[in-house]
NUKOL-693113 format. One record per atom (N, C-alpha, C): z, x, y. Coordinates in steps of 0.1 Angstrom, whole numbers, padded with zeros to 4 digits, always signed. Example, Ala and Ser with C-alpha at 12.3 -4.5 7.8 and 13.67 -1.06 7.14 Angstrom:
# NUKOL-693113
+0078+0132-0057/+0078+0123-0045/+0078+0132-0033/+0071+0128-0022/+0071+0137-0011/+0079+0129+0000/
END
This chain:
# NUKOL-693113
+0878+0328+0097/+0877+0319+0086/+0883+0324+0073/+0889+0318+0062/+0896+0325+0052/+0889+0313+0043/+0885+0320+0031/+0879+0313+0018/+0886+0319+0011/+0885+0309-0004/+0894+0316-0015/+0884+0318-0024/+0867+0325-0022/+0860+0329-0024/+0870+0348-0026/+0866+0354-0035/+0871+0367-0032/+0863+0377-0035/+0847+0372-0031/+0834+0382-0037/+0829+0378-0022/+0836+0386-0014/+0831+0384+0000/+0821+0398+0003/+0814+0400+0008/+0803+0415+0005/+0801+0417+0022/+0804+0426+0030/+0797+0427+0042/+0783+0428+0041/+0772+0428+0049/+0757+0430+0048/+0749+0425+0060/+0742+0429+0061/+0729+0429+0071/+0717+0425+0068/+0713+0416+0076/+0698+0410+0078/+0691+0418+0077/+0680+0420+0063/+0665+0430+0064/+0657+0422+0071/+0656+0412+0062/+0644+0402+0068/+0647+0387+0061/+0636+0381+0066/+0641+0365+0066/+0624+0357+0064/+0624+0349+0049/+0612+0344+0045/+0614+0332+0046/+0606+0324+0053/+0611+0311+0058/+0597+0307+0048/+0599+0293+0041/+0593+0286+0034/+0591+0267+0046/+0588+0261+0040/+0588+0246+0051/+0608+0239+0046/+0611+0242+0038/+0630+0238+0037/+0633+0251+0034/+0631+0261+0024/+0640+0267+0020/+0636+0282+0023/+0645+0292+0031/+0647+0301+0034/+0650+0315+0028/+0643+0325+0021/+0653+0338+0013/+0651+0347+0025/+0669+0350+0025/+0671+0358+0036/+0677+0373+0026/+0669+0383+0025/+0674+0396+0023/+0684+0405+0029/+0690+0409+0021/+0705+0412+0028/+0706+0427+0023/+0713+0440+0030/+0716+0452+0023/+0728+0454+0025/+0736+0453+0019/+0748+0453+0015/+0750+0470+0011/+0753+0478+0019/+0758+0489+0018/+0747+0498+0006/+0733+0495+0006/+0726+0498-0001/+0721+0492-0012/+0726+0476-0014/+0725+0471-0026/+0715+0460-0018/+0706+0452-0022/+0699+0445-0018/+0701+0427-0028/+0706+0424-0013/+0710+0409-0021/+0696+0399-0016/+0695+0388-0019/+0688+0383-0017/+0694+0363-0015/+0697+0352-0002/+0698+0342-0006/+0690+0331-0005/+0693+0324-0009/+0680+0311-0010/+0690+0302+0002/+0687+0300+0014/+0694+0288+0020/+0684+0282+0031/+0687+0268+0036/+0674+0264+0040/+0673+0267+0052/+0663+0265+0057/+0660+0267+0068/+0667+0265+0080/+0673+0253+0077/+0681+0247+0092/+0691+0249+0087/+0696+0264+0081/+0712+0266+0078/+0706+0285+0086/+0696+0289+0085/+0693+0303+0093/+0693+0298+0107/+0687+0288+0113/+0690+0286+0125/+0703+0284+0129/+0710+0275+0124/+0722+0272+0125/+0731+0284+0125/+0730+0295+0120/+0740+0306+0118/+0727+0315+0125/+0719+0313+0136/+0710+0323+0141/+0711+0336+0135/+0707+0329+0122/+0700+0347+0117/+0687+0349+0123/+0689+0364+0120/+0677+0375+0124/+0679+0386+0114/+0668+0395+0121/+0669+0411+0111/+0678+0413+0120/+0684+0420+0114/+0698+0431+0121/+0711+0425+0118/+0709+0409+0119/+0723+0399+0121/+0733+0406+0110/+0745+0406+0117/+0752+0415+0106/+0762+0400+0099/+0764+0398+0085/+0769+0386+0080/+0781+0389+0069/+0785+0380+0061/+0794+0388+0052/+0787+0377+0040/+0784+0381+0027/+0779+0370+0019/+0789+0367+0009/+0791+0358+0010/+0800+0352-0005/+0797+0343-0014/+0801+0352-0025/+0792+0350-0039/+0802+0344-0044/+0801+0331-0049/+0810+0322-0060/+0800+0315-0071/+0802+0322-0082/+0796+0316-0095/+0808+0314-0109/+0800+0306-0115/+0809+0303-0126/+0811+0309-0136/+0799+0314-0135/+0794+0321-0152/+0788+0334-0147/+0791+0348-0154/+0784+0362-0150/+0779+0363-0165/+0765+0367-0161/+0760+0367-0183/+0757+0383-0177/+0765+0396-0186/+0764+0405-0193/+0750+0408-0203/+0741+0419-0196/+0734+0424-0212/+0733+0434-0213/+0733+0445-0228/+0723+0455-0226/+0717+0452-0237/+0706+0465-0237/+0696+0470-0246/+0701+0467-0259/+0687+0467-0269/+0694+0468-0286/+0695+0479-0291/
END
């Protein structure tokens, strides 16, 4: 499949928090710990599990920058 997404991240299923719709599926991305909200009948649908190996892609609009004062 090709997206013109280009914050594609390889990563792996830690674990998977199912709610009654909506799903956070934890992801470790080469050590970095992502975290997605998608619903339920989208983890079935792509049979996640722990281990499932996935690629996540991140498309946002806006990245807000902070530091300290």
């Amino acid at each position: 499949m090709k997206l013109s997404a280009r914050n594609q991240i390889p990563a792996r299923v830690v674990a998977i928090n199912t709610g009654e719709a909506i799903a956070n599926v934890t992801l470790d991305a080469n050590g970095v710990r992502l975290v997605a909200s998608i619903t339920v009948e989208a983890v079935k649908d792509l049979g996640l599990a722990e281990g499932s190996e996935v690629t996540a892609v991140i498309k946002a609009s806006d990245v807000i920058v902070s530091v300290a004062d």
